[in-house]
C-alpha positions as CSV (number, residue, x, y, z in Angstrom):
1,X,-25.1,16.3,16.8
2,X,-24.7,20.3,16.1
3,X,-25.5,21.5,13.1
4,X,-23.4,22.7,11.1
5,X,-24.8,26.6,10.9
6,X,-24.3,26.1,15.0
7,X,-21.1,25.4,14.8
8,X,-20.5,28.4,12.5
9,X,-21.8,30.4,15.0
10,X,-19.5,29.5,17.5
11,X,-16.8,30.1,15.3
12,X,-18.0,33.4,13.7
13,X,-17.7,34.6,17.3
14,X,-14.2,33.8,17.9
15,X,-13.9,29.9,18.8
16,X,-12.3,28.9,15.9
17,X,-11.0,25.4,17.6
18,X,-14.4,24.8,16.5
19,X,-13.6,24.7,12.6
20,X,-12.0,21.6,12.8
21,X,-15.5,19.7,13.0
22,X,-16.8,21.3,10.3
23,X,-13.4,20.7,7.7
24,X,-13.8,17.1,8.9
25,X,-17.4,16.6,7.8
26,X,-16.5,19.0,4.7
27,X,-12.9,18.3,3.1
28,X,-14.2,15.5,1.2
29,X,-16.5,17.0,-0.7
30,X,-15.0,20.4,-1.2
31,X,-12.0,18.5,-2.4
32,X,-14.1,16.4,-4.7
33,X,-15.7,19.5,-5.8
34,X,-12.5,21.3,-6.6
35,X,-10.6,18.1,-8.5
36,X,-13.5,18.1,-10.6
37,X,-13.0,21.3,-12.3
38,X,-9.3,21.7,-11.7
39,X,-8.2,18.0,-12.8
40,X,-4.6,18.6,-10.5
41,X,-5.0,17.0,-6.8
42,X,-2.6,19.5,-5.8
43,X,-4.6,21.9,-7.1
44,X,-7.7,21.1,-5.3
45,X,-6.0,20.5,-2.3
46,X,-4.2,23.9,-2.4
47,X,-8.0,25.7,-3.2
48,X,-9.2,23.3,0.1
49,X,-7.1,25.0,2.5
50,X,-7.3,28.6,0.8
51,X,-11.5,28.0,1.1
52,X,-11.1,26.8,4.9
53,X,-9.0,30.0,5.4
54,X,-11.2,32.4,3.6
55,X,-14.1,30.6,6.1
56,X,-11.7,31.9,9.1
57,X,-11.1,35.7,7.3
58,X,-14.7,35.8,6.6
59,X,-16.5,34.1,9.5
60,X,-18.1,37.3,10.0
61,X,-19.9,37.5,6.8
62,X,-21.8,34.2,7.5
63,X,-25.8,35.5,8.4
64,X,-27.5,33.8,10.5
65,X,-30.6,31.9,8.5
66,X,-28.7,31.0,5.6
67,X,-27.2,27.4,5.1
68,X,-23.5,27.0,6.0
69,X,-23.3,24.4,3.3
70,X,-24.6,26.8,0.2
71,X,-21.8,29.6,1.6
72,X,-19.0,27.2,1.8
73,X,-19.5,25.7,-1.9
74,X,-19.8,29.5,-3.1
75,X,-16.4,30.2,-1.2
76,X,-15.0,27.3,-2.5
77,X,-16.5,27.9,-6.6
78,X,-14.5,31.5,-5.8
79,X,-11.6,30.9,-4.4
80,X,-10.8,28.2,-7.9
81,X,-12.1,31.0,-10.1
82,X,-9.8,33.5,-7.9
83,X,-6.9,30.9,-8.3
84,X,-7.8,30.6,-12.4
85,X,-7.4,33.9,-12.6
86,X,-3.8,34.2,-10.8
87,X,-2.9,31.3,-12.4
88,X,-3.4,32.8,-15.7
89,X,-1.2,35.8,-15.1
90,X,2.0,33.7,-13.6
91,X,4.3,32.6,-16.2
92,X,5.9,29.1,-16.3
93,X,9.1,29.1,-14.6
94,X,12.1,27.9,-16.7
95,X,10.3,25.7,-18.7
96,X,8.8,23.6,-15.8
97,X,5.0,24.0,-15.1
98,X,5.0,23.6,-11.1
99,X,0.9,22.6,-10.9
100,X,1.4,19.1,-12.8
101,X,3.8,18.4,-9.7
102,X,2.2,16.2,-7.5
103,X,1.9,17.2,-3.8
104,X,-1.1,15.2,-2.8
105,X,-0.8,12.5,0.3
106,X,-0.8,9.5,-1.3
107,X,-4.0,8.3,1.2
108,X,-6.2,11.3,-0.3
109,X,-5.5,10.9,-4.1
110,X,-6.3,6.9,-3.5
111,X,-9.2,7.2,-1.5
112,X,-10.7,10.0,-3.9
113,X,-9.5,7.4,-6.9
114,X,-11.5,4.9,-5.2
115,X,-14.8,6.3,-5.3
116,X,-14.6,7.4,-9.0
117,X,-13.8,4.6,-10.5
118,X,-16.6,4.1,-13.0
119,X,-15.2,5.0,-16.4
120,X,-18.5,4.8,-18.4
121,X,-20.1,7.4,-16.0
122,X,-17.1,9.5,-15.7
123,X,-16.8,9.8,-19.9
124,X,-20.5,10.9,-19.9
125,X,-20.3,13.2,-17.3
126,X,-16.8,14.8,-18.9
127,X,-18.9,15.2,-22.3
128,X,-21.8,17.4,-20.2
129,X,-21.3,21.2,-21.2
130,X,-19.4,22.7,-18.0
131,X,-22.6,24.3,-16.7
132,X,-24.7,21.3,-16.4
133,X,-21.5,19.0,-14.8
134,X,-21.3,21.7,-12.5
135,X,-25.3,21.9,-11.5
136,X,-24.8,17.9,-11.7
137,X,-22.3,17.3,-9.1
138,X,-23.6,19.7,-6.5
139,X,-26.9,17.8,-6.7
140,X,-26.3,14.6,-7.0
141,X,-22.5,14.1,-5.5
142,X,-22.2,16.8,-3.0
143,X,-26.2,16.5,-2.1
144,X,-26.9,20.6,-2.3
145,X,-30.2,21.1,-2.8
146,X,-31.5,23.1,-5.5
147,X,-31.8,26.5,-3.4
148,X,-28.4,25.9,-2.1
149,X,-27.3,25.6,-5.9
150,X,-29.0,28.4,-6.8
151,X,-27.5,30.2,-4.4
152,X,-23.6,29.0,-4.9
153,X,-24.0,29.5,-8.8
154,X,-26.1,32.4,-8.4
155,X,-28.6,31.6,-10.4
156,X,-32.5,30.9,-9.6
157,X,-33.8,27.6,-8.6
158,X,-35.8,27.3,-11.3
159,X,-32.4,28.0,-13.8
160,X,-30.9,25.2,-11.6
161,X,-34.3,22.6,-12.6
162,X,-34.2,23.3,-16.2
163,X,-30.0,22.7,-16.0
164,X,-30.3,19.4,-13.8
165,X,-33.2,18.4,-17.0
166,X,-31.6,19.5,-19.8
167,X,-28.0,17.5,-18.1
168,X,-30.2,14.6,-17.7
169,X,-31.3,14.2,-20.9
170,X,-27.9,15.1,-22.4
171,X,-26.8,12.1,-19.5
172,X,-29.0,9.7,-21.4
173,X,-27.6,10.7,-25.3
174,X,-24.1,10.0,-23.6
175,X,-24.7,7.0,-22.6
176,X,-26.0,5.3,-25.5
177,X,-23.0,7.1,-27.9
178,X,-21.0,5.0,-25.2
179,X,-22.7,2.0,-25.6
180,X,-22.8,1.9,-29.4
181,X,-19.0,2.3,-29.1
């Protein structure tokens, strides 16, 4: 099997048939990433395909040594703040507020229900500060490593240690306000 910074290789010099592997082994956990902060499957699945085409505008900018993984989460975290930001400036339109509309394929919003359906874990992880979720669900649901965080949030690796620490312990004083309830 390629790697994945081969494969970006190939398509940084022009064989961009070759993007398709790399969406497939990725969708899922951009997605996830992106539905996590946004809360709107559309949403997310609007800032998928806007972070798959800024991969195609940008192909050029990927440098050889660095992780294809860490760039495509940093696309991803700023193409959502990009869409925050746009989002903030468009008014609603005749009273109807188009992004609670839901556009989703029904097999994508049930298969990403599927895998988050512990309720316990998902109220302690919605009661994390937003900068520990967000160190918590590269590591431990999209399996960065702590460079690659570091890198996405730009932010040391040693700021991303002491985050994924101090989320932990804030993890364990959620859990037992849960319990007691």
């Amino acid at each position: 099997m390629r790697t994945d910074e081969d494969i970006m290789k190939t398509v940084a010099n022009g064989d961009l048939q070759q993007l398709g592997e790399l969406y497939q082994r990725y969708r899922r956990p951009i997605y996830g990433f992106l539905l996590k902060r946004v809360n709107v499957p559309a949403k997310a699945e609007d800032l998928l395909h806007t972070t798959f085409e800024r991969v195609i505008k940008y192909r050029g900018s990927f440098r050889e040594g660095s992780t294809f993984r860490s760039w495509l989460f940093t696309i991803a975290r700023n193409a959502m703040h990009d869409g925050m930001k746009q989002e903030s400036r468009m008014p609603i339109k005749n009273g109807v507020d188009i992004s609670n509309l839901s556009l989703l394929t029904p097999s994508a919003q049930c298969d990403w229900e599927l895998r988050e359906t512990d309720n316990q874990s998902q109220a302690a992880l919605a009661a994390l500060p937003d900068t520990y979720r967000e160190v918590v669900d590269l590591a431990w649901k999209r399996g960065l490593k702590y460079a690659e965080i570091g890198e996405v949030l730009g932010i040391s690796e040693a700021n991303v240690k002491v985050r994924i620490h101090r989320a932990t312990k804030q993890l364990r004083v959620n859990y037992a306000k849960l319990n007691q309830q």
